[in-house]
KOLMAR-78260 format. One record per residue (C-alpha): z, y, x. Coordinates in steps of 0.1 Angstrom, whole numbers, plus 5000, padded with zeros to 4 digits. Each point is the difference from the previous one (the first is absolute). Example, Ala and Ser with C-alpha at 12.3 -4.5 7.8 and 13.67 -1.06 7.14 Angstrom:
<sites>
<site c3="5078" c2="4955" c1="5123"/>
<site c3="4993" c2="5034" c1="5014"/>
</sites>
This chain:
<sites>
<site c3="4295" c2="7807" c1="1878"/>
<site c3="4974" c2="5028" c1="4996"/>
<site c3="4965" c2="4995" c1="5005"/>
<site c3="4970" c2="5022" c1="5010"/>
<site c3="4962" c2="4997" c1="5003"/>
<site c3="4984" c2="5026" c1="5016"/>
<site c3="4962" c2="5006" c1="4995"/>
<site c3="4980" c2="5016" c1="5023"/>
<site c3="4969" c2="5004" c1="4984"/>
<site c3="4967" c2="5005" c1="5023"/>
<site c3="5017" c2="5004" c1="5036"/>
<site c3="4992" c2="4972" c1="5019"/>
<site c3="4963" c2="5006" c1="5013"/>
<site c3="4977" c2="4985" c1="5031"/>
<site c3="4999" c2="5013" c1="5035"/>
<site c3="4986" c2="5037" c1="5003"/>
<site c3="4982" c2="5008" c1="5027"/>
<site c3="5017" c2="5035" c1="4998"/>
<site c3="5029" c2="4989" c1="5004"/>
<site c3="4992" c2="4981" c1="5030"/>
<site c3="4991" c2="4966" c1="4986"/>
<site c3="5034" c2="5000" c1="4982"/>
<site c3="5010" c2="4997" c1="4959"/>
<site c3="5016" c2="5032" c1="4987"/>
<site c3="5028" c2="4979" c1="4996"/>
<site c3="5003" c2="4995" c1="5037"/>
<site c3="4991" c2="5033" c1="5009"/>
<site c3="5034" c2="5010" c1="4977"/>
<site c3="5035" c2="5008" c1="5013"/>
<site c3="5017" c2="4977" c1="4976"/>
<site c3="5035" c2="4990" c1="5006"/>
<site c3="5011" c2="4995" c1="4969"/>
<site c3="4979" c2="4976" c1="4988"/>
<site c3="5000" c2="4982" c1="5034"/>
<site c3="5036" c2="4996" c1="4999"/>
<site c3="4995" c2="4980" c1="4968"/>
<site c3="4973" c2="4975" c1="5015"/>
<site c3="5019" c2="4993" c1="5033"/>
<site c3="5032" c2="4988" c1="4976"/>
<site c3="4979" c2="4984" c1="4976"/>
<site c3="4971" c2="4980" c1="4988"/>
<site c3="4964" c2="5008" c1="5014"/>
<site c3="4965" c2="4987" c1="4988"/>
<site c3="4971" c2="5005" c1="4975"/>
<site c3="4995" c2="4996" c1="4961"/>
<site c3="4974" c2="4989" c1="4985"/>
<site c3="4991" c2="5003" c1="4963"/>
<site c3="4979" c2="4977" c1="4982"/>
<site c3="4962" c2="5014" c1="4989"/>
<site c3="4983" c2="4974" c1="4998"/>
<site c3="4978" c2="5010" c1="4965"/>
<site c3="5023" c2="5029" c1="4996"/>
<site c3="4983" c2="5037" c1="5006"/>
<site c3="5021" c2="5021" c1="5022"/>
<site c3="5019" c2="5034" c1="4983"/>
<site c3="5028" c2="5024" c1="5007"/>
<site c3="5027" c2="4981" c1="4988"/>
<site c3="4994" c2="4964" c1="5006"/>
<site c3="5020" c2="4999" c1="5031"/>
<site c3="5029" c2="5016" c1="4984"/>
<site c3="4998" c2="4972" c1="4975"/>
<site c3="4997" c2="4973" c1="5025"/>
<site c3="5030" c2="5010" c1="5020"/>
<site c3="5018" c2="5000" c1="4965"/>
<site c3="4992" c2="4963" c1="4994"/>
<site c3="4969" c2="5003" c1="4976"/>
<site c3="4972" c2="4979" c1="5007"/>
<site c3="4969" c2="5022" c1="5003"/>
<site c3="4980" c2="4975" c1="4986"/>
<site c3="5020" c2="4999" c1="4968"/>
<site c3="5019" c2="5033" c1="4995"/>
<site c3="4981" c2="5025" c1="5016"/>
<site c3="4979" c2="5024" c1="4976"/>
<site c3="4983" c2="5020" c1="5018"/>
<site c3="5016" c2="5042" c1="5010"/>
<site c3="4992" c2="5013" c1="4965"/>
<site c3="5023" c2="4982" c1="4980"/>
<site c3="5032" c2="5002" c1="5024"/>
<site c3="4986" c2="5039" c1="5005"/>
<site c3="5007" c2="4999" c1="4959"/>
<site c3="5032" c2="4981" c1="5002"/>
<site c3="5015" c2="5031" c1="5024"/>
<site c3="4989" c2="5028" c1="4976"/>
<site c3="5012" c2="4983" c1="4963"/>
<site c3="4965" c2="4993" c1="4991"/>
<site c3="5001" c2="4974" c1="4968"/>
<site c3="4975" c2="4969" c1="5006"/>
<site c3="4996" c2="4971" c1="4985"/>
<site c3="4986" c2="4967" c1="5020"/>
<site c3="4965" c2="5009" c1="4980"/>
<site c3="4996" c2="5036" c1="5019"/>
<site c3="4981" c2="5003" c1="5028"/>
<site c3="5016" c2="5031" c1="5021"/>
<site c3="4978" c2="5012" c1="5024"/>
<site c3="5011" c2="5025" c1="5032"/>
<site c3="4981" c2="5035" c1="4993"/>
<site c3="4996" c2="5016" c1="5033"/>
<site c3="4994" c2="5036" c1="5003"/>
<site c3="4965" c2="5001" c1="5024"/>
<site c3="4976" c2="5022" c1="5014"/>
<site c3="4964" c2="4991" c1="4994"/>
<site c3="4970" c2="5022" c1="5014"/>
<site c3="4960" c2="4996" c1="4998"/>
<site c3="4983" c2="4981" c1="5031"/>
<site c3="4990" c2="5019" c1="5028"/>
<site c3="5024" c2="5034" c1="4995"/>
<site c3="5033" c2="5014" c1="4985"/>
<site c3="4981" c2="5022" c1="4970"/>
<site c3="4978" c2="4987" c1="4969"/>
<site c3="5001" c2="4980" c1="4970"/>
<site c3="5007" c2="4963" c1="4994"/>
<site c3="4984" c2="4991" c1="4967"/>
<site c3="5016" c2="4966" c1="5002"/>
<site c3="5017" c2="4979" c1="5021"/>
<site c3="4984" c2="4978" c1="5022"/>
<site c3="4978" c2="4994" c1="5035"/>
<site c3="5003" c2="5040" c1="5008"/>
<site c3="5035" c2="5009" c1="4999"/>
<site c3="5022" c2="4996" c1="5030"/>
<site c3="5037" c2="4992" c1="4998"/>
<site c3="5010" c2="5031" c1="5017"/>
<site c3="5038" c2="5003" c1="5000"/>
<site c3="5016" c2="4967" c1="4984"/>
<site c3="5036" c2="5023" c1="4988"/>
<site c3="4980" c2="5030" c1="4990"/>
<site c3="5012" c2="5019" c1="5030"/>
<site c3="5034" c2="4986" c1="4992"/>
<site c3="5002" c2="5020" c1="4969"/>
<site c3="5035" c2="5011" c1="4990"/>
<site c3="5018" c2="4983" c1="4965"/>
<site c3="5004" c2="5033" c1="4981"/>
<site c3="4959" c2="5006" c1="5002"/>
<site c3="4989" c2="4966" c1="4994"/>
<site c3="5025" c2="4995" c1="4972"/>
<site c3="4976" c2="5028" c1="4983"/>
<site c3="4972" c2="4982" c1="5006"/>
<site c3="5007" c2="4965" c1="4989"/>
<site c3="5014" c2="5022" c1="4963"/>
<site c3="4967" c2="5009" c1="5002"/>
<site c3="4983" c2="4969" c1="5002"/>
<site c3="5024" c2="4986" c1="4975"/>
<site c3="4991" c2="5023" c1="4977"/>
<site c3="4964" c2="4997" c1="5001"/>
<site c3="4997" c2="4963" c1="5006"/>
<site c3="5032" c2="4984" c1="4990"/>
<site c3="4999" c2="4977" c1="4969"/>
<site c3="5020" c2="4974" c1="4983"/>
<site c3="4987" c2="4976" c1="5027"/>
<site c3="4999" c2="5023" c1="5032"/>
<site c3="5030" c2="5021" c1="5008"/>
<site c3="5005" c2="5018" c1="5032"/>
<site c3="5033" c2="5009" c1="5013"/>
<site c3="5013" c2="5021" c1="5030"/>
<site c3="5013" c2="4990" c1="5032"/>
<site c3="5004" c2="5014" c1="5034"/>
<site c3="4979" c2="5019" c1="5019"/>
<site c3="4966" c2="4981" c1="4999"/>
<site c3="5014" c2="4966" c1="4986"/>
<site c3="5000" c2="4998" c1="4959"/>
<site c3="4995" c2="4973" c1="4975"/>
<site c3="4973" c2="4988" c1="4978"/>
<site c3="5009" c2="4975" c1="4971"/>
<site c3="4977" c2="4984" c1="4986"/>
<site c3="5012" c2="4985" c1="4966"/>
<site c3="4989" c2="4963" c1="4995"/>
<site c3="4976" c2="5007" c1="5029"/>
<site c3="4982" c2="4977" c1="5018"/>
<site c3="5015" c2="4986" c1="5031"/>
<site c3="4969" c2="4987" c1="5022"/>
<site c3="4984" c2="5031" c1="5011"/>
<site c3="4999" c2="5002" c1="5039"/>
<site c3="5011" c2="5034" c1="5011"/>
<site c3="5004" c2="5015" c1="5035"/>
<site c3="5029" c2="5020" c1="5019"/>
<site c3="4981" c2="5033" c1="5008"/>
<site c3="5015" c2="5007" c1="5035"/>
<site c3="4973" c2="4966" c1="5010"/>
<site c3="4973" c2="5020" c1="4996"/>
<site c3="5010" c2="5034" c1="5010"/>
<site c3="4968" c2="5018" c1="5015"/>
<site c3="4980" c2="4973" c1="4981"/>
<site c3="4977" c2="4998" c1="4971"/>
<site c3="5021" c2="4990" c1="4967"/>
<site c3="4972" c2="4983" c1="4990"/>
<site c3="5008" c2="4962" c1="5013"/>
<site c3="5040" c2="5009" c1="4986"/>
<site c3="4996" c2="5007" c1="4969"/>
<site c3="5019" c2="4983" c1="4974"/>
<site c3="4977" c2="4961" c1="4991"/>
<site c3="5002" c2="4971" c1="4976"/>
<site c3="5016" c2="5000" c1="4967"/>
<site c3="5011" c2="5032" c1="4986"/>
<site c3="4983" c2="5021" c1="5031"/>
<site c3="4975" c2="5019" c1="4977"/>
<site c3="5028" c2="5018" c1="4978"/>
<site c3="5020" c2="5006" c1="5035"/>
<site c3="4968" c2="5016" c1="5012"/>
<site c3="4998" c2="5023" c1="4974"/>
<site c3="5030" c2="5013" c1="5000"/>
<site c3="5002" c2="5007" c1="5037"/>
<site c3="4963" c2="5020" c1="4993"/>
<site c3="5017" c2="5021" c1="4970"/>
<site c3="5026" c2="5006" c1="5027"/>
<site c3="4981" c2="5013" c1="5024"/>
<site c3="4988" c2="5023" c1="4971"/>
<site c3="5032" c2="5011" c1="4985"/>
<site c3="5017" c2="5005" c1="5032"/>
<site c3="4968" c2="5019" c1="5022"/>
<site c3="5002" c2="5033" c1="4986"/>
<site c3="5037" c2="4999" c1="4989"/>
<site c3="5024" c2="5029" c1="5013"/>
<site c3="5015" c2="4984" c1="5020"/>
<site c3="4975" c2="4990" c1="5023"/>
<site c3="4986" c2="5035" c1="4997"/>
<site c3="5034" c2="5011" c1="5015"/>
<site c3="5000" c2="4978" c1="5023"/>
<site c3="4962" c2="5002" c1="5016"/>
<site c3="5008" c2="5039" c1="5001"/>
<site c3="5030" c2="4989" c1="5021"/>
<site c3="4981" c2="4978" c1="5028"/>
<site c3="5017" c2="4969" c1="4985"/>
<site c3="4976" c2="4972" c1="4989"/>
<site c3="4994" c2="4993" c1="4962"/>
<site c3="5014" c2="4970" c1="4977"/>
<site c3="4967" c2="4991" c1="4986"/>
<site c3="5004" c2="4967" c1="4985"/>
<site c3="5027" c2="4975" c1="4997"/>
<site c3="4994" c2="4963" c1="5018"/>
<site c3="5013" c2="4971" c1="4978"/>
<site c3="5011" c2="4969" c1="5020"/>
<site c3="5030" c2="4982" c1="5004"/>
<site c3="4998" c2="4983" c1="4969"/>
<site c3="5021" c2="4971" c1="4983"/>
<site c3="5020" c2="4991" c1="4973"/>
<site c3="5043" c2="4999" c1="4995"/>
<site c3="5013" c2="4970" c1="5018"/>
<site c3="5036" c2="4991" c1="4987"/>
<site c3="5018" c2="4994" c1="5028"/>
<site c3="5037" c2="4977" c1="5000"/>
<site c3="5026" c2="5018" c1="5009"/>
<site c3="5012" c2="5008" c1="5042"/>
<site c3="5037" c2="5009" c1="4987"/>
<site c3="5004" c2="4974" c1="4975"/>
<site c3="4989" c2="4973" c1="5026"/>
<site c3="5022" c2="5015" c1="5026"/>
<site c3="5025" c2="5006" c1="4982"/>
<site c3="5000" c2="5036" c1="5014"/>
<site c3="4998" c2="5043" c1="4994"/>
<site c3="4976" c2="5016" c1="5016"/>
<site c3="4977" c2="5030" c1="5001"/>
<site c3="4970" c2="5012" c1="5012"/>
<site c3="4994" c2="5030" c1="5021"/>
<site c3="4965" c2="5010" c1="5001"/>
<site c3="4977" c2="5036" c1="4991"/>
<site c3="4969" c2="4975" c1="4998"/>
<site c3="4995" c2="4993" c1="4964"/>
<site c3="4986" c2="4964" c1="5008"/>
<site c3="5031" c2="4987" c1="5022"/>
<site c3="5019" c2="5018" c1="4967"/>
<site c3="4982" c2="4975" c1="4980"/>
<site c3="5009" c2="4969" c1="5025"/>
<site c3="5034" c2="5009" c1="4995"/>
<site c3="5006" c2="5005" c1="4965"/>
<site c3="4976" c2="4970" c1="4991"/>
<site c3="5026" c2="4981" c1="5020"/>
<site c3="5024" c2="5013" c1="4981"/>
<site c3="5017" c2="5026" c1="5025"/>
<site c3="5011" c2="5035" c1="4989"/>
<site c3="4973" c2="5027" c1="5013"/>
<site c3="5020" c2="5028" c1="5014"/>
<site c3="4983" c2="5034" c1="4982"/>
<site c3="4975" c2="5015" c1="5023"/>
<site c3="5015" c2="5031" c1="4998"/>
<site c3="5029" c2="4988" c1="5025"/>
<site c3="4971" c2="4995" c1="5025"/>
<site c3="4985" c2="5033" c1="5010"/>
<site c3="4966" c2="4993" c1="5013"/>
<site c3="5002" c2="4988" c1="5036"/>
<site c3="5040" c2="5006" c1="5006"/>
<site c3="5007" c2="4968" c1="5017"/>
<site c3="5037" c2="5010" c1="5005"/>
<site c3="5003" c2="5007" c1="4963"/>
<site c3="4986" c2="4963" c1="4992"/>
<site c3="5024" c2="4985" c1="5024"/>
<site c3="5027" c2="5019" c1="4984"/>
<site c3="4991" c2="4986" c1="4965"/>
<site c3="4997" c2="4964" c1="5014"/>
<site c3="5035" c2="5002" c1="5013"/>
<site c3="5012" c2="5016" c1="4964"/>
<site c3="4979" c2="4967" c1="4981"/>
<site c3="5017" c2="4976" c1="5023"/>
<site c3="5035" c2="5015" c1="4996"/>
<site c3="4994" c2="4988" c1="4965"/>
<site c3="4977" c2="4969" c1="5003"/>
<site c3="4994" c2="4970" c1="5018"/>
<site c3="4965" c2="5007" c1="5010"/>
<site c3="4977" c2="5031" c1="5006"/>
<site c3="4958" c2="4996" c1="5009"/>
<site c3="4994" c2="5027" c1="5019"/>
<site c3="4962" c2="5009" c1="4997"/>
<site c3="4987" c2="5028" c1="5028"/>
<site c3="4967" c2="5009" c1="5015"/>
<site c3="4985" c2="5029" c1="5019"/>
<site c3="4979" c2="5026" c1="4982"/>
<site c3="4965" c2="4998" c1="4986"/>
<site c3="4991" c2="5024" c1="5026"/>
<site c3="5010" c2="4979" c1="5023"/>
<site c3="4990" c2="4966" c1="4993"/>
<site c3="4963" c2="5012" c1="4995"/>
<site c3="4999" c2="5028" c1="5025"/>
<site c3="4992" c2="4997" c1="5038"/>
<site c3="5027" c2="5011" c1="5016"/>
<site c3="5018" c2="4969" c1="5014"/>
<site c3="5026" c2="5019" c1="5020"/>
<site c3="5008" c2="5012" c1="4960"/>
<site c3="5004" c2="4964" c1="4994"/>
<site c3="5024" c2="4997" c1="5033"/>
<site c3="5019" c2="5030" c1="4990"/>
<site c3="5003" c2="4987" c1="4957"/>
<site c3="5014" c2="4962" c1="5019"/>
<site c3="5025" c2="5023" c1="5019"/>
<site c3="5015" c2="5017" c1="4971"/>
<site c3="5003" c2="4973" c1="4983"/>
<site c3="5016" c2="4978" c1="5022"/>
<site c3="5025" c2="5030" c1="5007"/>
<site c3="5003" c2="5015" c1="4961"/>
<site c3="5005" c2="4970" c1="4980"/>
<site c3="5002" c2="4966" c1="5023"/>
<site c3="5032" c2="5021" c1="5020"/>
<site c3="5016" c2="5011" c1="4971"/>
<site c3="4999" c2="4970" c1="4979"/>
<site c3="5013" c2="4975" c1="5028"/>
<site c3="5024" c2="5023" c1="5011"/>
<site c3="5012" c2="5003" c1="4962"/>
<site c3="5001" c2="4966" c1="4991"/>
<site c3="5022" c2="4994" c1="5029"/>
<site c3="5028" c2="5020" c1="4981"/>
<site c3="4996" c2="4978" c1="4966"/>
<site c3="5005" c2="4964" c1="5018"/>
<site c3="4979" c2="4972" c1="5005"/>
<site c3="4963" c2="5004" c1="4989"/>
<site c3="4968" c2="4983" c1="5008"/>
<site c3="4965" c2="5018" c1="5008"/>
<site c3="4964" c2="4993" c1="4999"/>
<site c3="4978" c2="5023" c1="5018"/>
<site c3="4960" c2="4996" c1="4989"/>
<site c3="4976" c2="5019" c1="5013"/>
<site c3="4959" c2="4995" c1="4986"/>
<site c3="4966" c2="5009" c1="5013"/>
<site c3="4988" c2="5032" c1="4975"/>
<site c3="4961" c2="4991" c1="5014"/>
<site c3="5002" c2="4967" c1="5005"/>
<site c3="5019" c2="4983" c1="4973"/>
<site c3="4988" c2="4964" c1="5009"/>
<site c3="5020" c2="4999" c1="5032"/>
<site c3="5035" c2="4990" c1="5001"/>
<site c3="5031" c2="5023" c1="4993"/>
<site c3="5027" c2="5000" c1="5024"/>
<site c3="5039" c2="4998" c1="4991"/>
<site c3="5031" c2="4999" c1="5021"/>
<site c3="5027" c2="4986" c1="4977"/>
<site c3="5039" c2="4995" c1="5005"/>
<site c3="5035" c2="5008" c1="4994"/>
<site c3="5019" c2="5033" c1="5011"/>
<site c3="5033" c2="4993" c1="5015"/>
<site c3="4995" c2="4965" c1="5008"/>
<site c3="5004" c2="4994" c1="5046"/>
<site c3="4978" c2="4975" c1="5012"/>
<site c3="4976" c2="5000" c1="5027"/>
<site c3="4971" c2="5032" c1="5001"/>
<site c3="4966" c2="5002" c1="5016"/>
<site c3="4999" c2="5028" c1="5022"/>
<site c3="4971" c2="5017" c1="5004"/>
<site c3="4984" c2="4989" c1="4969"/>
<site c3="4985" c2="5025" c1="4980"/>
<site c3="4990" c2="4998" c1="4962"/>
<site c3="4960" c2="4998" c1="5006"/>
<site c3="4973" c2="4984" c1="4991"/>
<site c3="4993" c2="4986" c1="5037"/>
<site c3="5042" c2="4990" c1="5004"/>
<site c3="4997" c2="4981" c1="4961"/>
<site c3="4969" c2="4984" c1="5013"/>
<site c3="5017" c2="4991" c1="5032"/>
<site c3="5028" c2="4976" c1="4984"/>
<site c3="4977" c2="4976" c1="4997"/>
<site c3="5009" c2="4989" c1="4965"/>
<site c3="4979" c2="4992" c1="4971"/>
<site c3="4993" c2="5030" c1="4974"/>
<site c3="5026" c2="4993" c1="4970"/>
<site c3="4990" c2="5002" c1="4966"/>
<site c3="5010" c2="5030" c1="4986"/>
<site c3="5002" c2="4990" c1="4964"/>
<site c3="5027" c2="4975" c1="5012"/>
<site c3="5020" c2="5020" c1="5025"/>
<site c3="5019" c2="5016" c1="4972"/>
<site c3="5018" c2="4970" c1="4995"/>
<site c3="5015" c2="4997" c1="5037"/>
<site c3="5009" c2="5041" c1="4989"/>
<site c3="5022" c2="4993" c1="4976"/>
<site c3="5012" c2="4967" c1="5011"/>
<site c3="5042" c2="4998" c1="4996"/>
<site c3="4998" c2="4977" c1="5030"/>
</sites>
């Protein structure tokens, strides 16, 4: 038997009124993954949060069996798992967001420091590219990196902070919450916030008159003023998926936090370079290749940044499409040639992450009865009528032998 989760990060949504009342979902040609709910299992997931605060990542380690409340760490360390960043359970790693900060009431002019009259004005620093803001967080590292604070690159405006025998209790705040906003009610509080203050000001310093930013104001393009530090937590040892399972298994993912889910659960992380950015056919290739080998392959996808936090919902209808064509298609209609294999479709709400995911789940190859008509939704999944399971525990109906 193989077995396959498939992640769809961020494409379930509420009605649009441009798109008639409709979710993009619905408004999406979809056969593919249709097919799969009318033959299989339909309804919602719900993941406990109950004291838990909400990051990328904690639904990938729900539907992997980890208790939120126990095992998840918060994005920065699982973002450091994914690139080979070394941490002991006394760091404190911390998301570095590339961001673009301007002065109250215009584009131009001086911020002396940060606070009540700077405006979050682009959350991804115009969704700077890796190769420019790898320069600038060197740069940062040089000038404010210490035995204690080290900086290390990511991918395009995600990096990492670490914080060495840090202090865990400082609140900090995603960026994209207060896009258009004042920073001043967001910035890093509580214990430990007064050193993570000052190194987001020298920041701003180092990085506002840097080259790069130069370049890229001559360019139209905005600047990467200041990096945002949030996401913070410490390494959370986590038992192993494969070793409970008794399974292989890999994960397929460009998204260096559902990297992190993967190989904290002790899958192999296929090497990002087999995943050109946004080549859904490529990924479905690899995931047949991992599960030609293994028992089990996570498949972690989502649409683009500029998608997600752009405006242009038919992009969002057009991103579903592709996706249910490019990689759901593929991947069924592979498995189908390398016998028996059970699937798990998840998809999750990118703005609304306390509503319930959606699954279909089942087994290819297997004749019984199907519900025609049925589309994977989130109106059909909250049509069957059924209590939301808990995600943390469906895993163990995945992998049952019965």
């Amino acid at each position: 038997m193989k077995y396959v989760i498939v992640h769809a990060g961020g494409m379930a949504d509420h009605s649009r009124s441009e798109l008639g009342g409709r979710t993009p979902l619905q408004a999406s040609s979809t056969p593919n993954l249709d097919r799969l709910a009318q033959i299989g299992e339909l309804g919602q997931l719900l993941t406990p949060m109950d004291g838990v605060r909400h990051g990328s990542g904690l639904i990938g380690a729900a539907i992997l069996g980890y208790d939120p409340k126990k095992f998840y760490p918060g994005p920065g360390p699982l973002e450091a798992a994914s690139l080979g960043v070394s941490v002991t359970e006394h760091d404190v790693v911390y998301r570095c967001t590339m961001v673009t900060l301007r002065p109250e009431g215009g584009k131009g002019g001086d911020i002396k420091k940060l606070g009540q009259h700077v405006i979050m004005d682009d959350a991804t620093a115009g969704l700077i590219e890796t190769e420019e803001a790898r320069e600038l967080i060197e740069a940062i590292n040089e000038q404010l990196g210490s035995e204690t604070i080290q900086f290390y690159p990511g991918a395009g405006h995600r990096h990492l902070m670490v914080w060495v025998n840090g202090k865990p209790r400082a609140v900090c705040n995603d960026p994209q919450t207060i896009l258009g906003q004042s920073i001043a009610d967001a910035l890093p509080t509580g214990d430990g916030a007064d050193i993570l203050r000052k190194l987001m000001d020298a920041a701003y310093l180092t990085l506002r008159d840097h080259p790069v930013n130069d370049d890229r104001l001559a360019a139209g393009k905005k600047p990467a003023n200041c990096v945002w530090l949030w996401g913070e937590g410490r390494a959370v040892m986590w038992p192993s998926l494969v070793e409970k399972y008794d399974i292989t298994g890999a994960v397929v993912a460009t998204s260096d936090v559902y990297r992190g889910v993967g190989i904290s659960a002790g899958l192999e992380a296929v090497d990002v370079d087999r995943l050109p950015s946004g080549d859904l056919r490529t990924r479905a290739a690899v995931a047949l290749e991992e599960l030609a080998k293994k028992d089990f392959v996570y498949v972690h996808a989502e649409l683009t940044d500029e998608v997600i936090h752009g405006t242009d919902i038919k992009a969002k209808v057009h991103g579903i499409e592709e996706f249910d064509r490019d990689l759901i298609g593929p991947v069924v209609d592979g498995l189908a040639e390398q016998g028996p294999y059970r699937f798990l479709i998840i998809c999750d709400h990118a703005e609304d992450p306390q509503s319930p995911a959606f699954y279909t789940f089942g087994e290819g190859g297997v004749t019984g009865s199907e519900t025609v008509g049925r589309r994977f939704t989130e109106a059909d999944a909250l049509a069957m009528n059924m209590p939301a399971r808990d995600a943390t525990k469906f895993v163990n109906k995945f992998f049952s032998k019965s």
